[in-house]
Backbone as CSV, one residue per row, in Angstrom:
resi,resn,N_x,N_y,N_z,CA_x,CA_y,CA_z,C_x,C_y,C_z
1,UNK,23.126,-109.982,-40.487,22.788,-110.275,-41.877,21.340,-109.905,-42.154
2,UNK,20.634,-110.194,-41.489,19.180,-110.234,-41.099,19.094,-108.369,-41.187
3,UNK,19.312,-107.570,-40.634,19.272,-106.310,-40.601,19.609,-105.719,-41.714
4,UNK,20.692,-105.919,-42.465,21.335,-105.516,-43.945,20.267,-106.081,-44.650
5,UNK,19.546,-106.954,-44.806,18.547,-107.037,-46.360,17.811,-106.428,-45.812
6,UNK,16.954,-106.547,-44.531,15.459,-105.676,-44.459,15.371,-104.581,-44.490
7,UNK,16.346,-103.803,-44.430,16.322,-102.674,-44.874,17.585,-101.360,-43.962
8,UNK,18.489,-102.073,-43.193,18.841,-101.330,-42.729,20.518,-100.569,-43.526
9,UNK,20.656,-99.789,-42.878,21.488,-98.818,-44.002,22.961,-99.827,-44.013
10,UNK,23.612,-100.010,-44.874,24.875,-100.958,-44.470,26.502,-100.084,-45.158
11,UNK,26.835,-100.187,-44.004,28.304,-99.025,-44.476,29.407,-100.533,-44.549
12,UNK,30.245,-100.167,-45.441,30.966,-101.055,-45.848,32.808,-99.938,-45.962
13,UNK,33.636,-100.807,-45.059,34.376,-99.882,-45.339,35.165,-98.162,-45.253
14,UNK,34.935,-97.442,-46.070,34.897,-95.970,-45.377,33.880,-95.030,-45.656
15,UNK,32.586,-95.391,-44.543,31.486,-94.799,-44.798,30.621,-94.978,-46.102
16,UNK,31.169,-95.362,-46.855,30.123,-95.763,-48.559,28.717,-96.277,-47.642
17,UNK,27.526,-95.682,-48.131,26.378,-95.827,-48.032,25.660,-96.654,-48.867
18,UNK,25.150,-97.853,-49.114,24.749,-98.633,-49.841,23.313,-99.360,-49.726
19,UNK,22.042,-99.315,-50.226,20.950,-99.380,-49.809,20.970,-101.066,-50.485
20,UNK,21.335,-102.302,-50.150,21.023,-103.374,-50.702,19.572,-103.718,-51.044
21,UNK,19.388,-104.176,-51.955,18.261,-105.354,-52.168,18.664,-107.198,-51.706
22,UNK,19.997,-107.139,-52.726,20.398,-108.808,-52.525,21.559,-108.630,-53.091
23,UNK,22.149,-109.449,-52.559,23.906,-109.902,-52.685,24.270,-110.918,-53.609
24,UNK,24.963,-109.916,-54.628,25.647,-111.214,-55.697,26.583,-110.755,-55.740
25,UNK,27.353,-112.574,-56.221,28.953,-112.123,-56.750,28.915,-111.983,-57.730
26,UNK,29.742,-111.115,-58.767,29.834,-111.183,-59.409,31.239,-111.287,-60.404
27,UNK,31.971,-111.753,-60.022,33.259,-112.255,-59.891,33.499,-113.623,-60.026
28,UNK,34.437,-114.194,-60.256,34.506,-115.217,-60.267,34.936,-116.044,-58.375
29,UNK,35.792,-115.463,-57.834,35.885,-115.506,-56.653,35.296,-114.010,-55.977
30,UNK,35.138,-114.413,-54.650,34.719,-113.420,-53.640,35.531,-112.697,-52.959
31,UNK,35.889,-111.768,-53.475,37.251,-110.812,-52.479,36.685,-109.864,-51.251
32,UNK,35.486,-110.382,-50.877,34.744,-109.638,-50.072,34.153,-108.472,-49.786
33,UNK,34.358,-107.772,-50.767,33.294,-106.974,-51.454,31.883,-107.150,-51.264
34,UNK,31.051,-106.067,-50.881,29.713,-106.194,-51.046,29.032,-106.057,-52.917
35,UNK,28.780,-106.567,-53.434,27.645,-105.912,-54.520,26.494,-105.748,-54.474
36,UNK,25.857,-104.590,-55.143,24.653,-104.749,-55.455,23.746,-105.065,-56.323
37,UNK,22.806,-106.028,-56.577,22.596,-106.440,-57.663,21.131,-106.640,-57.472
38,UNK,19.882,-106.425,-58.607,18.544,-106.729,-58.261,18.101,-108.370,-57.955
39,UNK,19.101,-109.165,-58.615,19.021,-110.404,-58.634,19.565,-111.180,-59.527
40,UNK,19.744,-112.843,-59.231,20.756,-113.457,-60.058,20.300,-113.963,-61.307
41,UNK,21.122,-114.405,-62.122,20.918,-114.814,-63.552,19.792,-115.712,-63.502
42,UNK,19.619,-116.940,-62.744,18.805,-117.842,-62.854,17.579,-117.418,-61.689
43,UNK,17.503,-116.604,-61.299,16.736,-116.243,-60.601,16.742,-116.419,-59.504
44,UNK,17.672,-116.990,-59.142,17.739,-117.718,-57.476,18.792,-116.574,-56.471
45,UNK,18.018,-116.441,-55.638,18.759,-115.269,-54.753,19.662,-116.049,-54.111
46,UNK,20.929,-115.141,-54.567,22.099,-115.501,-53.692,22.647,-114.371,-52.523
47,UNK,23.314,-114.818,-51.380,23.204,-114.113,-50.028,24.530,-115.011,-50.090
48,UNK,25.132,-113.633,-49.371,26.743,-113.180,-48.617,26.473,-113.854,-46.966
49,UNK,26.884,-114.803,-46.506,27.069,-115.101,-45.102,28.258,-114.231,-44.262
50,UNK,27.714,-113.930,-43.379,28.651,-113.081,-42.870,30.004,-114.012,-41.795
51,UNK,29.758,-115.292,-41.485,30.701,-115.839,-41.018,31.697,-116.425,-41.858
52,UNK,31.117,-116.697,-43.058,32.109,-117.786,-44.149,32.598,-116.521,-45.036
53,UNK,31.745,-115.390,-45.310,31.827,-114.337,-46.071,31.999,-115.034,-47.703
54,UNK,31.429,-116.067,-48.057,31.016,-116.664,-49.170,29.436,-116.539,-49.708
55,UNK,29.848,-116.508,-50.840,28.447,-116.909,-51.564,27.677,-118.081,-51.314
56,UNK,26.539,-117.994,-51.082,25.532,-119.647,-50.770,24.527,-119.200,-52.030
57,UNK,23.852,-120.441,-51.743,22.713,-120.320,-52.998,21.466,-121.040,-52.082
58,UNK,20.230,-120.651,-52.132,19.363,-121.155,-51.535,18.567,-122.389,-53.192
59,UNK,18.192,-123.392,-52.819,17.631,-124.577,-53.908,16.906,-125.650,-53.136
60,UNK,15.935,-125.665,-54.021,15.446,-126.939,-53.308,15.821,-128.331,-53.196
61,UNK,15.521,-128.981,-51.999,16.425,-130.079,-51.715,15.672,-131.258,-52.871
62,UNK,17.111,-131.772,-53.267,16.333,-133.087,-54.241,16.053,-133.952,-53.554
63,UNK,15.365,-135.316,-54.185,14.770,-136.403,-53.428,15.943,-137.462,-53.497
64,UNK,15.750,-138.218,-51.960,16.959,-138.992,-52.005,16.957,-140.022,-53.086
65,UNK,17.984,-140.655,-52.991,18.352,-141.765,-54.304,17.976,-143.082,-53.706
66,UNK,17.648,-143.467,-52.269,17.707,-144.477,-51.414,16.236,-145.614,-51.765
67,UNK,17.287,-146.672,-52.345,15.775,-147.416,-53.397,15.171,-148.134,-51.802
68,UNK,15.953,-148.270,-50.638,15.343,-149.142,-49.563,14.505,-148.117,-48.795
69,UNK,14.455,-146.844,-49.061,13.243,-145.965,-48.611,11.842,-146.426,-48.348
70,UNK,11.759,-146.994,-49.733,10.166,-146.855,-49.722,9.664,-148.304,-50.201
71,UNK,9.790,-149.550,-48.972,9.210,-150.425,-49.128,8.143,-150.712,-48.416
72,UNK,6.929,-151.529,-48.582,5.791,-151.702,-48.336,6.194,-152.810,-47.104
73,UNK,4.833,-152.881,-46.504,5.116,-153.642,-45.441,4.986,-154.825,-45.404
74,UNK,4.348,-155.462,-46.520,4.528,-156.774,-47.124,5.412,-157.087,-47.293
75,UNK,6.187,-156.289,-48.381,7.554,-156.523,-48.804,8.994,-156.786,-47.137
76,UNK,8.750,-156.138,-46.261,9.525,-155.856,-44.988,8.842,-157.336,-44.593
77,UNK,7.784,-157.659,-44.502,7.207,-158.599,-43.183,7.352,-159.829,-44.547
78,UNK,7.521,-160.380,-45.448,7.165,-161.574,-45.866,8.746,-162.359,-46.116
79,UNK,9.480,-162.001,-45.446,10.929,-163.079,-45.567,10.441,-163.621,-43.913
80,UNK,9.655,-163.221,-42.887,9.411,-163.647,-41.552,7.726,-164.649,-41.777
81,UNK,7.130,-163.784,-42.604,5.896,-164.582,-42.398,6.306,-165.938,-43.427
82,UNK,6.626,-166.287,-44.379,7.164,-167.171,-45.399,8.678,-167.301,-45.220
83,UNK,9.332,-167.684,-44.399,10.776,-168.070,-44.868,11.300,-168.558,-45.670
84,UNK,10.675,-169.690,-46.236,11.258,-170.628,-47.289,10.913,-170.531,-48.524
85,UNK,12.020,-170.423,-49.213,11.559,-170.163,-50.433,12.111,-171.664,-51.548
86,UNK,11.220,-171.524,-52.566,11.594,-173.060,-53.821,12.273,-172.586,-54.615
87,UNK,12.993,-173.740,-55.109,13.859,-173.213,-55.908,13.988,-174.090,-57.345
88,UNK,13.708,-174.087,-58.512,13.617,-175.170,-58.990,14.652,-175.351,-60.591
89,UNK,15.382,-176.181,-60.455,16.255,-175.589,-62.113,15.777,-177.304,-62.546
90,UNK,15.300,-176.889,-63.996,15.112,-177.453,-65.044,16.306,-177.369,-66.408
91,UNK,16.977,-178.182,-66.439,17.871,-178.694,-67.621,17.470,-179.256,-68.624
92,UNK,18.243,-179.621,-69.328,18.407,-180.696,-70.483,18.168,-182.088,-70.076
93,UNK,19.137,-182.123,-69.114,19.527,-183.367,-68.965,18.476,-183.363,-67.349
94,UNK,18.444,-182.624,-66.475,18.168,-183.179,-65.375,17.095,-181.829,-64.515
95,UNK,16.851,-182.377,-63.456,15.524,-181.204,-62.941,16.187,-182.052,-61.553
96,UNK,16.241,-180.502,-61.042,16.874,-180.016,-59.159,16.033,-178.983,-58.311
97,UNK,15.210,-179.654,-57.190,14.748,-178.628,-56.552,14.918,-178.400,-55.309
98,UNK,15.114,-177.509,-54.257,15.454,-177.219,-52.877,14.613,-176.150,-51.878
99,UNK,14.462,-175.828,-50.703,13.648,-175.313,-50.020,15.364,-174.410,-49.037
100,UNK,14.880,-173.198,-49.581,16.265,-172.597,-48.723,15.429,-171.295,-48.063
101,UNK,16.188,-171.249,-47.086,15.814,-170.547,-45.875,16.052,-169.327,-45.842
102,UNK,15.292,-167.975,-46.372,15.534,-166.804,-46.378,16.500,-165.902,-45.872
103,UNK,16.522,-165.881,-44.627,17.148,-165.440,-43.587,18.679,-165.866,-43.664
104,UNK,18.611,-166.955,-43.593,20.362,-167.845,-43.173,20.699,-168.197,-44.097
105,UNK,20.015,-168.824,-45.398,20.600,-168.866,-46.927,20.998,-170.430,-46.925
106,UNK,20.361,-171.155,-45.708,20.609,-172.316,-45.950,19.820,-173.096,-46.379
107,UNK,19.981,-174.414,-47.144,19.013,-175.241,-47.820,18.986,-176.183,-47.016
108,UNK,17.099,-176.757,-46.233,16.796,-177.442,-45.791,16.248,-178.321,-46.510
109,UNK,16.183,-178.630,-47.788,16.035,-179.863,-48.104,16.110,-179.697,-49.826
110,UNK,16.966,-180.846,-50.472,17.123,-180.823,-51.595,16.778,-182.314,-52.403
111,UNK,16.298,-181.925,-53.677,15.915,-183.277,-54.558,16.834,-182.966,-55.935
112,UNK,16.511,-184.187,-56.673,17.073,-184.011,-57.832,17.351,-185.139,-58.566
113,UNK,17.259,-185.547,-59.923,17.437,-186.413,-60.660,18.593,-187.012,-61.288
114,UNK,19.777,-186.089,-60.275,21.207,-186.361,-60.605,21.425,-187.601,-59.157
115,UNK,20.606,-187.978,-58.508,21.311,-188.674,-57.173,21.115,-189.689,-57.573
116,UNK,22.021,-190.997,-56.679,21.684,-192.268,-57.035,20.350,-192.501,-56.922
117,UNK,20.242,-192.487,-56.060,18.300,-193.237,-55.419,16.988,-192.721,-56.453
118,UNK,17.392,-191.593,-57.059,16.346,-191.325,-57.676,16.891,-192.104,-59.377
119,UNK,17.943,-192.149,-59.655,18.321,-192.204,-61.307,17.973,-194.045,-61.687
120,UNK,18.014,-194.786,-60.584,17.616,-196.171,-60.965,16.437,-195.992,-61.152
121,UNK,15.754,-195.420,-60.306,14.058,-195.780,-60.481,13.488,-195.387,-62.214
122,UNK,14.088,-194.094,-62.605,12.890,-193.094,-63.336,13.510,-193.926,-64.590
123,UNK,12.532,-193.490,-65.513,13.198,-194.144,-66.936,14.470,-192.950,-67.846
124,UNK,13.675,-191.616,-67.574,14.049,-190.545,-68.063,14.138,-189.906,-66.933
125,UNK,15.417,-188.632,-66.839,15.883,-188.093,-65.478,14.958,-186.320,-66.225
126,UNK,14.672,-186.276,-67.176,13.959,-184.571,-67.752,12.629,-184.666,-68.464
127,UNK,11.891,-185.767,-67.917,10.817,-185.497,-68.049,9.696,-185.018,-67.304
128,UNK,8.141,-184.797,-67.495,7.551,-184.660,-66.639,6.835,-185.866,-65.117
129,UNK,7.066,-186.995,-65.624,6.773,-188.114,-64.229,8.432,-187.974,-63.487
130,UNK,9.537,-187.570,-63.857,10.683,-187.279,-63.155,10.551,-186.105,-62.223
131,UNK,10.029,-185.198,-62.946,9.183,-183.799,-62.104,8.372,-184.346,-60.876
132,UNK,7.536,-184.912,-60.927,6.538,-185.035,-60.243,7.495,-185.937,-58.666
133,UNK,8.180,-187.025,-59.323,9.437,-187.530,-58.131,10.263,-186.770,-57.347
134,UNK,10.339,-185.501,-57.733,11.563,-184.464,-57.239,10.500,-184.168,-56.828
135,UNK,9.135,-183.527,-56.840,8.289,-183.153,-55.732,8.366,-183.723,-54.886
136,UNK,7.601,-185.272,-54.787,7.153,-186.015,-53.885,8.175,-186.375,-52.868
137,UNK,9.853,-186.441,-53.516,11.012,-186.461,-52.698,11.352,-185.206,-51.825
138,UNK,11.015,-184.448,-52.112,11.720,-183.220,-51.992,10.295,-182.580,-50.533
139,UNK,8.834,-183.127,-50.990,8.019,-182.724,-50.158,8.553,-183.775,-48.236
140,UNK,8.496,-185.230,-48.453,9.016,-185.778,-47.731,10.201,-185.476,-46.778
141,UNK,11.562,-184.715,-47.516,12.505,-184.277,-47.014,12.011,-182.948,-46.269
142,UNK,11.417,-182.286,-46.884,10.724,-180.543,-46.212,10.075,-181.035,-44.844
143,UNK,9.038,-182.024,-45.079,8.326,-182.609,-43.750,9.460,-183.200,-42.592
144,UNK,10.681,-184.292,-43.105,11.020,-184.145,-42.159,11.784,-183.090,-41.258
145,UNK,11.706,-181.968,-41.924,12.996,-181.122,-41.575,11.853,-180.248,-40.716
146,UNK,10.635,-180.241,-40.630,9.621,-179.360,-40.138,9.326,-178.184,-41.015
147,UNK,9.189,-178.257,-42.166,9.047,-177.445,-43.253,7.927,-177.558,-43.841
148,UNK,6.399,-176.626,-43.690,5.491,-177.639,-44.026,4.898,-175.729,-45.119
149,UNK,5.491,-175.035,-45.222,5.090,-173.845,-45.992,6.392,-173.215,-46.903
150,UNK,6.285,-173.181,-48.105,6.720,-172.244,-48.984,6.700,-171.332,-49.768
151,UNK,7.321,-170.645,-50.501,6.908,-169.631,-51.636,7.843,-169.991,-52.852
152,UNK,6.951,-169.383,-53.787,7.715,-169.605,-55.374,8.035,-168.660,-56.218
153,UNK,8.578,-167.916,-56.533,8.603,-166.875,-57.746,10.038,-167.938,-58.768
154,UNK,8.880,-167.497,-59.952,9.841,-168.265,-60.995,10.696,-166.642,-61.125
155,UNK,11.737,-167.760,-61.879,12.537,-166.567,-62.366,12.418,-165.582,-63.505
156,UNK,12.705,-164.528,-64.658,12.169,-163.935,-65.380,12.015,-164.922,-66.922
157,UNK,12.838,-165.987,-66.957,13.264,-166.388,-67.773,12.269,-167.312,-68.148
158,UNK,11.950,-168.055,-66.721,10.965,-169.203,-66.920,9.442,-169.301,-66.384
159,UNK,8.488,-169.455,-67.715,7.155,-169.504,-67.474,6.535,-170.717,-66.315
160,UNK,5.378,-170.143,-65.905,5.081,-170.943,-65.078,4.175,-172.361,-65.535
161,UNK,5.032,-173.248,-65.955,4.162,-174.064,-66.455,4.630,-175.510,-67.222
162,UNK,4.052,-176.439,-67.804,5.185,-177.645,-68.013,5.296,-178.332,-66.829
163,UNK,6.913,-178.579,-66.777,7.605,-179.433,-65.671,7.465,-178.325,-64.603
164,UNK,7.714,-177.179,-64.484,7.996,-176.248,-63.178,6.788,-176.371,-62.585
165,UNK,5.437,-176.536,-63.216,4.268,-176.248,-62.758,4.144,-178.117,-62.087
166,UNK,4.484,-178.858,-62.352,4.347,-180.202,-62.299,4.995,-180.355,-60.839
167,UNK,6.381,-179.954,-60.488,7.065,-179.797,-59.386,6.280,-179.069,-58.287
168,UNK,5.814,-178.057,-59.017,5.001,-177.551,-57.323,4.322,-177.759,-57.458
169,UNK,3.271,-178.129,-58.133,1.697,-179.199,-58.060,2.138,-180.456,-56.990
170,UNK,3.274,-181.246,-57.406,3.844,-182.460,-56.702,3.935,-182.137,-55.144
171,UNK,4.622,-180.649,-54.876,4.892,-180.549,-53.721,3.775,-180.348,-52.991
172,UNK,2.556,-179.325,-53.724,0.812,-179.299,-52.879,0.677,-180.409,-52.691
173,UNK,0.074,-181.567,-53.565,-0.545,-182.591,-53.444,0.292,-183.692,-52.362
174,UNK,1.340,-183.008,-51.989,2.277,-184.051,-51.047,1.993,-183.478,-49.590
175,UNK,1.588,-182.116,-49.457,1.367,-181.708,-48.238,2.024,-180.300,-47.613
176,UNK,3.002,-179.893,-48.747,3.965,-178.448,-48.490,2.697,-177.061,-49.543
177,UNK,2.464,-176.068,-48.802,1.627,-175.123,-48.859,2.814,-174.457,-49.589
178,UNK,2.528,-174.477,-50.447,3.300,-173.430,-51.897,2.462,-172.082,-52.053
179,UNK,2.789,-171.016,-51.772,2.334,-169.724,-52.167,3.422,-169.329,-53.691
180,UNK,2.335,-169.149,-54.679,3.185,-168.491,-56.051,3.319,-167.478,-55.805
181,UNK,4.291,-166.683,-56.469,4.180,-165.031,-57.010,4.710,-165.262,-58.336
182,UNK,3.556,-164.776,-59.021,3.391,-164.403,-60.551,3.364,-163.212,-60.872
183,UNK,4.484,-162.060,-60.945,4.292,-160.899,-61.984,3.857,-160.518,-63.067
């Protein structure tokens, strides 16, 4: 193949003498025919393989689609350096928070203003001193479980601030190391 473009003489057939430049089809299929042609419509040189005896097209390769390509090493190393992540839902009626475990997806410790023990005490189960109880409960349960670091990203929906901000204030001041992420 290599010899036929650089210049060497290429007989095709019965003796026909044919000085190529570059190989196009120009057909809709390839009946194996040589053509000669200065070059293709879009400009991209196309070449006759001599084993497949098909048309190829030479193009540049696109970039992969693979979104897990290109993550940072923060992003890779912080489900190991921080495992636990908070979790906190605020209702109408009631405020629930938990410490679940990155990796295994299990929850090591949960609070909330729907349980008995907490609903006698508070006056109101959705306010902010109800907030501050689901911390202080919820920090206690983390300690005993050996849970003494977390992380927070609110969700897109909910600002950081109010009761959500009250809950993890509750959980610092109780002794659990809350790292935020604020976008």
């Amino acid at each position: 193949m290599l010899k036929q473009v650089i210049g060497g003489v290429f007989a095709s057939g019965k003796d026909k003498l044919c000085r190529p430049l570059l190989y196009v089809s120009t057909h809709g299929f390839h009946s194996g025919e040589v053509h000669c042609a200065p070059r293709s419509f879009f400009g991209v040189e196309d070449f006759v393989d001599d084993e497949s005896s098909r048309p190829y097209t030479y193009q540049k390769g696109k970039k992969s689609k693979n979104p897990t390509k290109h993550i940072s090493f923060k992003q890779r190393t912080e489900a190991f350096m921080r495992p636990f992540t908070l979790d906190v839902f605020i209702s109408k009626r009631f405020v629930s928070a938990s410490l679940t475990h990155r990796v295994t997806c299990k929850q090591v410790a949960v609070a909330g203003t729907n349980s008995k023990d907490i609903k006698a005490v508070l006056r109101s189960r959705c306010d902010i001193p109800a907030c501050i109880a689901v911390g202080q409960i919820l920090a206690e349960r983390a300690r005993e479980a050996d849970v003494y670091t977390a992380s927070y990203t609110p969700r897109e929906r909910d600002k950081f601030e109010g009761k959500i901000r009250a809950v993890v204030q509750s959980l610092i001041d109780n002794g659990i190391d809350v790292k935020v992420y604020l976008d």
